[in-house]
Every structure is written in structure tokens, then in C-alpha cells.
N, C-alpha and C positions, 0 to 999 in steps of 0.2 A: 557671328557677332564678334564684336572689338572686344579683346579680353582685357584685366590689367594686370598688374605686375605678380598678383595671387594667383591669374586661371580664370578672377570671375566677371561673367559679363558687366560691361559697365553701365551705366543707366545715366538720364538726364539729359537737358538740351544738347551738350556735345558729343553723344556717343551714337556709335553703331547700331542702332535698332530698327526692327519694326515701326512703332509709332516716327523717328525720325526720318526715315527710308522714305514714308510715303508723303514728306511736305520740301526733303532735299536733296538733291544728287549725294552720290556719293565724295564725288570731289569737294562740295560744298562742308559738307561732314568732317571728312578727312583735316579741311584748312581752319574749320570751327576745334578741331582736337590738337592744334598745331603740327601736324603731322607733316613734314614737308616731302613730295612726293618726287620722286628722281624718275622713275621711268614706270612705264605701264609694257604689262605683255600681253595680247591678247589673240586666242585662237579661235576660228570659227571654223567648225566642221560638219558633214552630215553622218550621222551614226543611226544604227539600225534601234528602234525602240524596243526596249523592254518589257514584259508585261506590267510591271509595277508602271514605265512611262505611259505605256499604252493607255491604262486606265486611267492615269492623273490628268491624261491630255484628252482623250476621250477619241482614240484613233485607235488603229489594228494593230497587234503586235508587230515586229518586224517592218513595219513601216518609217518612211526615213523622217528623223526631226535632227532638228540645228542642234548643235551642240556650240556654245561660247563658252570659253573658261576665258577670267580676266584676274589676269596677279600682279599686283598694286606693291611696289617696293619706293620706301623712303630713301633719304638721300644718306641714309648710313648704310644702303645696303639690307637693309631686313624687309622680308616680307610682310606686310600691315594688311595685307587683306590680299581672299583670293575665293574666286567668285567661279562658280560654273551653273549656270543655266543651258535647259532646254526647253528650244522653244516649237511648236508647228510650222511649219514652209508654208504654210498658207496663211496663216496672221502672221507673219514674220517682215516687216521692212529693216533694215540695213544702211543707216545714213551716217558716211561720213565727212566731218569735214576739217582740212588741214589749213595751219594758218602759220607763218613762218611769223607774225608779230606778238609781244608780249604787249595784251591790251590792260593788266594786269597795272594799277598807278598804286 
């Protein structure tokens, strides 16, 4: 979650949460908290699963799942959010898409 300037999670239409997460992208979130975002890093890799994954995902230890971490840095340089999900290679698609215009009015 989005902390604020205390440590504590923030709450309400513009912030980082749960209830928020499942009606807006995160980018959507981020431009609603005026956050302006300078670059995105983001890694995809295959990692052997854990028991702890194992059971969350409902597959066999040592079995391979995605691993994505994604670290979200504003245009001053600080990091505003940093994301790592695992996912199954079998429910997993992968779409991206690159666009050299700002459609952005």
C-alpha cells in the first residue's frame, strides 16, 4: 500500500488500496494522487516455487511460476511503489504494447 508522510496507509478515492486496485489500474491511481511518474522498471523471470507458493497457487513445490517485480519511480527520483507478483505459466499471458505517441491531451 501507498504510505503518507507518518508510515500510515492512506485510505479514500485517491489512494493505493485494495477496494481501489479492483475498479483502476495502477497508473490511473498513481495520476488520481498526483504522482507524476518518470520511469517504470520491470522484471519477469521464472523461479522455482516455494512451499508457501506451492500452496497459494495450488501446484507442486519446486515447480516453475513467473515471477514479475515492477518499481514504479516518480519524476524526482523516489520510488512510489514496488510490486512483485507470482504468477502460474499456465494462467499467465504476457501483452505488451509500445507506442512512441503521447495520446495523453
Amino acid at each position: 500500500e501507498t504510505l503518507n508522510d507518518k508510515g500510515a496507509a492512506k485510505a479514500g478515492p485517491q489512494a493505493m488500496n485494495r477496494k481501489n486496485l479492483k475498479t483502476q489500474t495502477r497508473l490511473e491511481i498513481f495520476r488520481a494522487m498526483g504522482i507524476k511518474l518518470a520511469e517504470v522498471d520491470q522484471v519477469l523471470n521464472a523461479v522455482a516455487a516455494t512451499a508457501e507458493v506451492a500452496q497459494a497457487l495450488n501446484m507442486t513445490v519446486g515447480a516453475p511460476v513467473l515471477s514479475l517485480t515492477r518499481t514504479y519511480i516518480d519524476s524526482e527520483g523516489r520510488v512510489v511503489d514496488h510490486l512483485v507478483g507470482l504468477y502460474r505459466p499456465d494462467r499467465f499471458e504476457y501483452h505488451m504494447h509500445l507506442s512512441t505517441l503521447d495520446r495523453r491531451k
